[in-house]
LODO-74100 format. One record per atom (N, C-alpha, C): x, y, z. Coordinates in steps of 0.02 Angstrom, whole numbers, padded with zeros to 5 digits, always signed. Example, Ala and Ser with C-alpha at 12.3 -4.5 7.8 and 13.67 -1.06 7.14 Angstrom:
+00660-00284+00390+00615-00225+00390+00660-00165+00390+00642-00112+00354+00684-00053+00357+00645+00002+00394
REM end
This chain:
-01951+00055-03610-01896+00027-03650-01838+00075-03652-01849+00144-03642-01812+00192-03668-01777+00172-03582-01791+00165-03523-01763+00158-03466-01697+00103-03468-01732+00037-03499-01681-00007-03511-01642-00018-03540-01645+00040-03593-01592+00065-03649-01515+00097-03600-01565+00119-03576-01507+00168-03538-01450+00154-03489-01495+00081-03450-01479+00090-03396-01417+00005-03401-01425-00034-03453-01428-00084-03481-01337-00077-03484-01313-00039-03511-01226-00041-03535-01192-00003-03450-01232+00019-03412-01215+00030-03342-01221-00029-03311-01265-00078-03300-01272-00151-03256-01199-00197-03293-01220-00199-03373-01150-00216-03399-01082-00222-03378-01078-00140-03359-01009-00122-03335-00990-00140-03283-01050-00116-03233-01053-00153-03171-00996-00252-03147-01077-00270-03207-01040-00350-03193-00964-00343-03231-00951-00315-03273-00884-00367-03301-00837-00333-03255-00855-00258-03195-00783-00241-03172-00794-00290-03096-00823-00306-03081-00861-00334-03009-00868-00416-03005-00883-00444-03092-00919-00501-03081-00960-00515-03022-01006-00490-03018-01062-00486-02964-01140-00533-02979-01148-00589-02924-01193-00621-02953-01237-00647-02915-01326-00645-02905-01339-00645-02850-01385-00705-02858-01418-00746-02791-01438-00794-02791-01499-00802-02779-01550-00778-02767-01611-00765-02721-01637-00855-02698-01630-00899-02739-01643-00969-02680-01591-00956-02632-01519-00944-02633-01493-00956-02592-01470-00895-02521-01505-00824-02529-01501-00779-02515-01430-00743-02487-01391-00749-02544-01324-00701-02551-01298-00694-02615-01237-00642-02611-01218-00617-02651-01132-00621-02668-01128-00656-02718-01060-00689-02741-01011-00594-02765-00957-00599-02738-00939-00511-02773-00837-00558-02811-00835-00554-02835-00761-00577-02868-00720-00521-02887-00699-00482-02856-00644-00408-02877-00676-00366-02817-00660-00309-02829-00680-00251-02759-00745-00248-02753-00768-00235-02690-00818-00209-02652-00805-00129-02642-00835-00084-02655-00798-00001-02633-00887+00029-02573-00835+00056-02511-00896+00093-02455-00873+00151-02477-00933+00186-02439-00903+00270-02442-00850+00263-02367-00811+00327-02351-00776+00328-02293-00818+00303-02230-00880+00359-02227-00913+00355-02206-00881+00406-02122-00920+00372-02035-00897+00425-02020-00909+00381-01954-00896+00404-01884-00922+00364-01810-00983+00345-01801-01033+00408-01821-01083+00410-01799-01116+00357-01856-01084+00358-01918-01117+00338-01983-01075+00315-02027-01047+00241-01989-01016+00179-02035-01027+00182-02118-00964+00179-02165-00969+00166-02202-00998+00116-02243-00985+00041-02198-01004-00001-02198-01035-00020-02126-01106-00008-02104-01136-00030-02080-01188-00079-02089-01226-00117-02045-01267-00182-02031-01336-00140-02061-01371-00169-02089-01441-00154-02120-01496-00134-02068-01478-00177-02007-01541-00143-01952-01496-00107-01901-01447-00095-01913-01400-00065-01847-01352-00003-01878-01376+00028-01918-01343+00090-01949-01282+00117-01927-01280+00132-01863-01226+00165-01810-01188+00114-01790-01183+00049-01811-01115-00021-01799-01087-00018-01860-01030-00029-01877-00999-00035-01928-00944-00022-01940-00894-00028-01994-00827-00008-02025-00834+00053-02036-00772+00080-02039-00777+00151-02084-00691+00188-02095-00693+00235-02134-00618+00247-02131-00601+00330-02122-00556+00346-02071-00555+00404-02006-00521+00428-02096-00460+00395-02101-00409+00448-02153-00375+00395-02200-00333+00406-02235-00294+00353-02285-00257+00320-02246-00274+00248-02265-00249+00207-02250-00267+00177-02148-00296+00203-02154-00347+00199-02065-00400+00150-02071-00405+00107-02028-00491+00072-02047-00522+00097-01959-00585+00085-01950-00623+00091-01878-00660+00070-01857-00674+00050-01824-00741+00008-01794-00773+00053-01737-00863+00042-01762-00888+00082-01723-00946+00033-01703-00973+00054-01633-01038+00021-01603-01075+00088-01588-01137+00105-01559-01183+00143-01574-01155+00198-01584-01109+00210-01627-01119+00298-01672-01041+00310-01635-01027+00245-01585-00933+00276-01565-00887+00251-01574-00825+00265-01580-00778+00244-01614-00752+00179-01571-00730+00123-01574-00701+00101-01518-00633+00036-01538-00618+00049-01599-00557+00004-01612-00537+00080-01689-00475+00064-01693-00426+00092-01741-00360+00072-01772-00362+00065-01822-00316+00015-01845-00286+00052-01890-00196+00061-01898-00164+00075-01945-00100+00035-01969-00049+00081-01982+00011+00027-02014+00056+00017-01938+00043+00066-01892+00077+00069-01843+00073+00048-01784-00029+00030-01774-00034+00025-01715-00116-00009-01736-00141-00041-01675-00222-00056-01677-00247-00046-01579-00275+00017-01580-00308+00068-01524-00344+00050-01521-00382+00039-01455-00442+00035-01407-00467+00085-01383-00503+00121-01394-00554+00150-01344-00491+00208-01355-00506+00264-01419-00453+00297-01430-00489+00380-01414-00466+00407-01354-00520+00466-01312-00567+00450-01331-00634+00391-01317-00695+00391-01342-00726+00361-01266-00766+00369-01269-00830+00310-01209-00781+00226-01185-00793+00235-01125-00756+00173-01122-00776+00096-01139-00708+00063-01148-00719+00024-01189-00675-00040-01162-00683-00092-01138-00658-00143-01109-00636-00199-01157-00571-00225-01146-00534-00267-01171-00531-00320-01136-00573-00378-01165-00566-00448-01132-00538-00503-01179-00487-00554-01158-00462-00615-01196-00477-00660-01143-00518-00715-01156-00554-00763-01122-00497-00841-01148-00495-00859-01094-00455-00933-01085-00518-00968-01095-00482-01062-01096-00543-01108-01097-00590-01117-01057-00563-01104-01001-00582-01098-00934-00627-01024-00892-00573-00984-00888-00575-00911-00870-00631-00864-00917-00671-00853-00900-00678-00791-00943-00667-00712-00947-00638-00704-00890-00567-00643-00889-00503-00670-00848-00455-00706-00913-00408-00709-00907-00365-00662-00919-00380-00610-00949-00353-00547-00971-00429-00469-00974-00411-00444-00946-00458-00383-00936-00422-00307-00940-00451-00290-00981-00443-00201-00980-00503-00150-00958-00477-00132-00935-00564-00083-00923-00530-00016-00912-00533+00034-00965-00530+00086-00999-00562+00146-00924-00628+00119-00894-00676+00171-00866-00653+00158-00790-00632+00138-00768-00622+00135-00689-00596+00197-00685-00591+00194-00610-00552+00263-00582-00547+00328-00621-00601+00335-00630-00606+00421-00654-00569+00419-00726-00565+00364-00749-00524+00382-00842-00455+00349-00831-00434+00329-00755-00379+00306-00771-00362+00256-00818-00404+00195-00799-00410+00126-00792-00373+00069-00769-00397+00027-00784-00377-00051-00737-00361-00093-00786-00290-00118-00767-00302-00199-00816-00279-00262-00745-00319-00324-00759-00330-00393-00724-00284-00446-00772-00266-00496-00727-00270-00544-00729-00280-00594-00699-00342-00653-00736-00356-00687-00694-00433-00671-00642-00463-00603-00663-00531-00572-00636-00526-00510-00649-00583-00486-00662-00597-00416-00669-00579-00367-00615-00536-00302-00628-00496-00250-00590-00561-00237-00543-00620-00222-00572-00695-00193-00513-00714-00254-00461-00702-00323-00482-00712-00349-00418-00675-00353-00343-00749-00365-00305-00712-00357-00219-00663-00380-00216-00610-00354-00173-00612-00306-00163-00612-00240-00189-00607-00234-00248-00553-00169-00288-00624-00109-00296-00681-00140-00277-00735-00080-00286-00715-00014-00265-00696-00019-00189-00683+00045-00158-00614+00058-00140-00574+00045-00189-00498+00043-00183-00467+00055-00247-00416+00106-00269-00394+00118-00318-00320+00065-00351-00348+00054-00393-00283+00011-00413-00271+00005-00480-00214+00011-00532-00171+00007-00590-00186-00065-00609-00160-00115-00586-00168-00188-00603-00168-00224-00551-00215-00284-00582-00229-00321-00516-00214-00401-00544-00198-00432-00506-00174-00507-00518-00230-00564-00469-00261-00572-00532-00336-00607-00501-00324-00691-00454-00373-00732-00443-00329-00781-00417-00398-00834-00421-00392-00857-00495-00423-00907-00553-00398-00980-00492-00459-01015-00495-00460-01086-00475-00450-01132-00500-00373-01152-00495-00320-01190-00505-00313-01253-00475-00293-01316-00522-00272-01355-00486-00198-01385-00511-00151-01411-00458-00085-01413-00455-00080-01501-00482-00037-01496-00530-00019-01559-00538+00046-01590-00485+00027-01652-00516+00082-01697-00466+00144-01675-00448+00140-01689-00534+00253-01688-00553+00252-01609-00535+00234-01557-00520+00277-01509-00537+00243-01450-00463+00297-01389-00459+00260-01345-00408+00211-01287-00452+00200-01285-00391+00124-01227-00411+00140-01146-00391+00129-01109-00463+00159-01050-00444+00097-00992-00454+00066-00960-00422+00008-00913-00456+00052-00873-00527+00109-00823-00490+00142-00789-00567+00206-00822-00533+00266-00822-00606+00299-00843-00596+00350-00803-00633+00406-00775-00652+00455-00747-00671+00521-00789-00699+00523-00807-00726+00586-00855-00779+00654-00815-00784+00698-00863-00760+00765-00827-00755+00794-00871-00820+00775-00876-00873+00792-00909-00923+00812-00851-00976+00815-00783-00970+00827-00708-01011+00892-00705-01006+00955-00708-01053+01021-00681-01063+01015-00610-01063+01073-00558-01012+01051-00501-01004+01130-00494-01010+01149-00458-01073+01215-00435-01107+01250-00399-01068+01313-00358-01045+01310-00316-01016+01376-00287-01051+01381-00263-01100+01436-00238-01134+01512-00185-01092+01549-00213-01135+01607-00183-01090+01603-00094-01084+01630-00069-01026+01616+00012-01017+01570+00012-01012+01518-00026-00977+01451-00009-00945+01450-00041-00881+01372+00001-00846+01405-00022-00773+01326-00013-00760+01291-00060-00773+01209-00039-00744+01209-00074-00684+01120-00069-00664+01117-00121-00616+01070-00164-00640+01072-00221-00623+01031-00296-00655+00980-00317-00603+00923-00298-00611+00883-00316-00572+00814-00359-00623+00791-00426-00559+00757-00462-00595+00681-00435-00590+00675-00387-00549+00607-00369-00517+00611-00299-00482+00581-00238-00521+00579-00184-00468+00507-00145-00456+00527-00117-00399+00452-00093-00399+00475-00012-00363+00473+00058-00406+00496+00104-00380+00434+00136-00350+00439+00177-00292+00384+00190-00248+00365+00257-00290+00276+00267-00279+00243+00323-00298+00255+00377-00270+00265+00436-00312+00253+00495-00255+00170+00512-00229+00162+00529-00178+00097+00541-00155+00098+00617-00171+00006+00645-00189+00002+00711-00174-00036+00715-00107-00004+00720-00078-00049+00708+00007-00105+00768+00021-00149+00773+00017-00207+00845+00014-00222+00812+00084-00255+00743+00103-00257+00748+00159-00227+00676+00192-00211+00626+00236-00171+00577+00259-00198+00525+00237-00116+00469+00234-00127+00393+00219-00106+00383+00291-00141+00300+00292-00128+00267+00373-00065+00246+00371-00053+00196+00309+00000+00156+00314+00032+00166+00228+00084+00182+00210+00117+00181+00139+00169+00117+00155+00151+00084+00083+00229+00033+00081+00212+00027+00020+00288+00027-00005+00299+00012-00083+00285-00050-00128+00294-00083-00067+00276-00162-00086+00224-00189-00012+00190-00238-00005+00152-00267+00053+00140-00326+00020+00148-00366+00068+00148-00429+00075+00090-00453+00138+00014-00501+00083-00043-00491+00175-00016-00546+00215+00026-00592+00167+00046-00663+00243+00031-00701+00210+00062-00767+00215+00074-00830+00211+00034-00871+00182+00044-00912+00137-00007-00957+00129-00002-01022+00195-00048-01065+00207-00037-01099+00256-00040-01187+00217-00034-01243+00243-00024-01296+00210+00024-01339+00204+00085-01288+00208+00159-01348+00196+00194-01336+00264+00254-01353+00258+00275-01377+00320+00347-01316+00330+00354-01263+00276+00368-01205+00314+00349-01152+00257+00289-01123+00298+00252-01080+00289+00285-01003+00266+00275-00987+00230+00309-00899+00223+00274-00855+00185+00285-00781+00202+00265-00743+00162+00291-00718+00119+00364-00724+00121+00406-00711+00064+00471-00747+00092+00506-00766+00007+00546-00836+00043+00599-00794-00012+00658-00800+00007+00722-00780-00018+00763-00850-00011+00782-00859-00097+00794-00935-00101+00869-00936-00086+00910-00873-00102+01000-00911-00105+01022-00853-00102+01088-00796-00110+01128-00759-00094+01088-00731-00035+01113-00654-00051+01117-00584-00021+01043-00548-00011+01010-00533+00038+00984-00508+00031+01011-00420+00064+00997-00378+00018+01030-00319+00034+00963-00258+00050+00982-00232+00123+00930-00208+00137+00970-00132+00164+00950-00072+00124+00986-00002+00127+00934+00023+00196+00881+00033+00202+00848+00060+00236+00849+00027+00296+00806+00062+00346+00796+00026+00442+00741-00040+00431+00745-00088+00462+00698-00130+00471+00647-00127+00530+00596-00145+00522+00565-00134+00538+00511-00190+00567+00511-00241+00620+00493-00285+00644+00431-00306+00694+00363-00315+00713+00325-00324+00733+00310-00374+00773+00339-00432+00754+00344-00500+00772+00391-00542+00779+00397-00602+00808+00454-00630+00801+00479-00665+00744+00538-00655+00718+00578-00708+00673+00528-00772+00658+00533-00811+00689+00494-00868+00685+00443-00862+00720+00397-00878+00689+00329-00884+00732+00313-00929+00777+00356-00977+00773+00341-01050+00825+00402-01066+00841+00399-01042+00948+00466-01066+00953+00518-01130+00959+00535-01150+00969+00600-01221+00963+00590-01235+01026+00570-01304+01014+00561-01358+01087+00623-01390+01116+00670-01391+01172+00705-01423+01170+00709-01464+01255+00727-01529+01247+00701-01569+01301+00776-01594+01325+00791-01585+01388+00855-01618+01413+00848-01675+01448+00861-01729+01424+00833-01786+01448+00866-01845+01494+00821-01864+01522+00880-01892+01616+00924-01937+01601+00977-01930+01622+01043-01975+01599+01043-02032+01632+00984-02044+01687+00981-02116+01708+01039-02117+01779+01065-02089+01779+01084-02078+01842+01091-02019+01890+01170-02017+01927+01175-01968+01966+01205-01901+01936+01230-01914+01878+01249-01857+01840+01198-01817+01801+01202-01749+01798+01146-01709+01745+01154-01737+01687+01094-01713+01642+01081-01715+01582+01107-01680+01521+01130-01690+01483+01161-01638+01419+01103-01643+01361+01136-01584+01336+01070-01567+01307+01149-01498+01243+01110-01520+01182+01158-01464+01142+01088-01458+01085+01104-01376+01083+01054-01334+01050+01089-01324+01001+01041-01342+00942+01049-01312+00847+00994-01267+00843+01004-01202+00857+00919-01169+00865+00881-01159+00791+00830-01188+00786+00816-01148+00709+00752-01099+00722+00763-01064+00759+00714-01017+00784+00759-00969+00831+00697-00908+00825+00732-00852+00872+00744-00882+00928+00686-00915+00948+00660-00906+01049+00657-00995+01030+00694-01019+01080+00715-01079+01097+00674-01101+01194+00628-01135+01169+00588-01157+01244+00634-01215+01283+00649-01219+01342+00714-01278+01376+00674-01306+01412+00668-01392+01413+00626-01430+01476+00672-01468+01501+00694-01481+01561+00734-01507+01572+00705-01580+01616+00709-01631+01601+00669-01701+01636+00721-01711+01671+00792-01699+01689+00830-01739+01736+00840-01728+01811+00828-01742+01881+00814-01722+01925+00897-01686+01954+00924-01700+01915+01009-01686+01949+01027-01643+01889+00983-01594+01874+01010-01560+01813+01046-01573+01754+01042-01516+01714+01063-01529+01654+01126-01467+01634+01168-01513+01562+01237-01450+01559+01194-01456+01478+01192-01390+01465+01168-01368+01395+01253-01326+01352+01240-01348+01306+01305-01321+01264+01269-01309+01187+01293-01252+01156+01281-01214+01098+01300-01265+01036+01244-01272+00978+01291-01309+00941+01292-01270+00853+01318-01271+00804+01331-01236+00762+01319-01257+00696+01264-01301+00675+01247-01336+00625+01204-01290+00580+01222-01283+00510+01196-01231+00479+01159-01154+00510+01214-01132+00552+01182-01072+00588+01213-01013+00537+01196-00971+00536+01224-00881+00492+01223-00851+00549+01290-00816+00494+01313-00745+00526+01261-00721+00566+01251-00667+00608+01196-00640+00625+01140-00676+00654+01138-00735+00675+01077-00757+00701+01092-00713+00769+01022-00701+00789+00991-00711+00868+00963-00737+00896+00965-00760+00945+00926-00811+00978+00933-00802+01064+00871-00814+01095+00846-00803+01164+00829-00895+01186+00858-00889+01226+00835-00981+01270+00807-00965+01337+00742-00993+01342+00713-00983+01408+00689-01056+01451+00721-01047+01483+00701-01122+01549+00621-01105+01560+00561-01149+01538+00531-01158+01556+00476-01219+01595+00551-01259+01587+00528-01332+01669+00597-01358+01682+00590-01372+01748+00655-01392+01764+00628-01435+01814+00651-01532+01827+00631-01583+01877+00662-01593+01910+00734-01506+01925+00778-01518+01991+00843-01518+01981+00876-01483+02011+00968-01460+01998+00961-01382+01965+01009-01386+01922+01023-01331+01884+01024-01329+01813+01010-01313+01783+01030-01288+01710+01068-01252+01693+01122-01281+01696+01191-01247+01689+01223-01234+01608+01205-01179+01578+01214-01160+01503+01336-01144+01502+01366-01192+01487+01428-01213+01492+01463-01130+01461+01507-01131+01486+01550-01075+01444+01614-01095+01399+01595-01116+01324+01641-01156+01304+01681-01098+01257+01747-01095+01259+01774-01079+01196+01766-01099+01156+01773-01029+01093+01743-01054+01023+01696-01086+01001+01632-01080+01047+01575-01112+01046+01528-01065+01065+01515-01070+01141+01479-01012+01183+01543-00975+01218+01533-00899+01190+01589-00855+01222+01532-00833+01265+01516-00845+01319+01475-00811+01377+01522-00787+01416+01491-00731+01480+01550-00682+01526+01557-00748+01574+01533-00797+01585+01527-00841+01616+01479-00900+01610+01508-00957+01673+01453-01015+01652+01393-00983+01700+01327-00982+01688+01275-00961+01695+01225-01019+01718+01189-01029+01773+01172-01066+01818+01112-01056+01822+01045-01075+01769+00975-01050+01752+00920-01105+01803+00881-01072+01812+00803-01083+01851+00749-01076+01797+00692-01097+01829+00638-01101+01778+00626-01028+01787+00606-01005+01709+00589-00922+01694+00648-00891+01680+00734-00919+01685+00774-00881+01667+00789-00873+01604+00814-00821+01582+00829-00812+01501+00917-00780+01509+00940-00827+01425+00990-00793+01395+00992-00786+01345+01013-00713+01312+01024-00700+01246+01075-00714+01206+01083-00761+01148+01154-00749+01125+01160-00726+01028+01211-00699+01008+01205-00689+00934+01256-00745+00917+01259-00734+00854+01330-00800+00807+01356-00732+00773+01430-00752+00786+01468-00698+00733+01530-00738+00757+01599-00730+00705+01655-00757+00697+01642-00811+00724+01616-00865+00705+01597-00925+00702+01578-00959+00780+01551-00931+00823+01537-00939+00895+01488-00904+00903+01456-00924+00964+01387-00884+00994+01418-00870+01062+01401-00782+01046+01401-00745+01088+01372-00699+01138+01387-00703+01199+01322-00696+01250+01301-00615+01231+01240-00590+01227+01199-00539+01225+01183-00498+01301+01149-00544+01323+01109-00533+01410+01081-00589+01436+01086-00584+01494+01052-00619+01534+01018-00623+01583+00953-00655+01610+00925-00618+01662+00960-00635+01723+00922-00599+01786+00965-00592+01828+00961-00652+01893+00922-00695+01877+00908-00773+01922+00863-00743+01983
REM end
């Protein structure tokens, strides 16, 4: 009795500062005003789980809260900021779509402490096992609706970008400044940007498509292949009599292939329908059913050193500049 004397105006106090009230049919506990933990610590949650001691809340300093899983720290939360994996054991950040279940990925532990963030698949899958990489842009199985185009990422030019008077920046929608290497021992190939090639499917294929102005290029280019990958068919076709065939080229390709069906030859003339500055272009006779293929020397059209009188296998080169195509080379018949 002398116990319940004692202990009786402490439970008291308890309930009226707590209103605390417990249920045992229903197995919980009603609390109405504060709950108080100790700080507690990483290894040893203030508020930890009853069979899992080392999971739990706890608080680093004033005004800090923390979350810990077996005994380590791995979220931190203040007025300023909420940290992941703050110098502790690594610790991966995933936000899962309806679909995706790494639509968003962090992974803290890759690459020696650097880490990786994904989108769209995890930074460690193949390829990226044995390859170092910052971020990776995954490529989630998509399907394209009707009405609209299909973009994997896409970049919105819908951003107002101020540019106040007495300033003079530069406005760029996209940059990518190159790494310095510490070279200890050799790379095969460095590029700042790479592009692997084309998707295939539509009806002009590219690996990178430049929609409208300028493209401004400071450095040497650097070329492997041809301009177009598939060259331009062009057929000079028999005029039905004793006269050659005409035939006028709009090239939309570098390398322009010439067949000529008319047995009394053909007069080919340059033509100028959406061509640019700077094109080049090569035309090669590769059938001829008799005469000549006579490529015309027109003013202000084709400035050639002359009219040029082609066989099967002959080639001429010409560029476009001041609004005419102009002869390059030619072979020698």
């Amino acid at each position: 009795m002398t116990w319940f004397k004692r202990t009786l105006p402490l439970w008291l106090v308890i309930v009226l500062l707590t209103s605390v009230w417990w249920s045992s049919s229903l197995g919980q506990m009603s609390v109405s005003g504060r709950l108080s933990f100790p700080d507690g610590t990483a290894a040893l949650p203030g508020a930890p789980f009853a069979a899992d001691i080392d999971t739990g809340f706890w608080r680093p300093s004033a005004d800090i809260w923390a979350v810990s899983t077996t005994g380590v720290e791995r979220v931190r939360g203040s007025a300023t900021s909420i940290i992941f994996n703050d110098v502790q054991a690594d610790t991966d950040f995933i936000v899962r779509s309806d679909t995706n279940p790494n639509f968003l990925v962090m992974d803290a532990g890759l690459y020696g402490g650097v880490g990786a963030f994904g989108f769209g698949s995890l930074p460690s899958d193949p390829p990226l096992n044995s390859q170092s990489v910052f971020g990776y842009f995954g490529h989630p199985a998509m399907t394209a609706t009707a009405i609209t185009d299909w973009y994997s990422y896409f970049i919105p030019d819908s951003g107002i970008v101020t540019i106040p008077t007495g300033t003079a920046p530069i406005a760029t929608a996209f940059r990518v400044a190159p790494p310095t290497l510490s070279l200890a021992g050799t790379v095969t190939d460095a590029y700042t940007v790479s592009i692997s090639g084309p998707m295939t499917g539509g009806t002009r294929n590219g690996a990178l498509w430049v929609d409208s102005g300028t493209s401004r290029l400071d450095g040497d280019v650097l070329t492997e292949s041809r301009f177009a990958a598939t060259p331009q068919a062009a057929t000079c076709a028999s005029s039905g009599d004793a006269n050659p065939g005409t035939l006028t080229i709009n090239p939309t390709s570098s390398v322009v292939n010439i067949t000529n069906n008319d047995a009394d030859g053909c007069t080919v003339t340059m033509g100028e329908t959406s061509t640019l500055t700077g094109s080049l272009v090569t035309l090669i006779v590769i059938s001829n059913a008799g005469g000549t293929v006579n490529f015309a020397d027109t003013a202000g059209v084709s400035e050639l050193a002359g009219a040029f009188a082609a066989v099967v296998t002959a080639t001429l080169q010409l560029v476009y500049t001041n609004a005419a195509w102009y002869e390059v080379g030619r072979s020698a018949n």
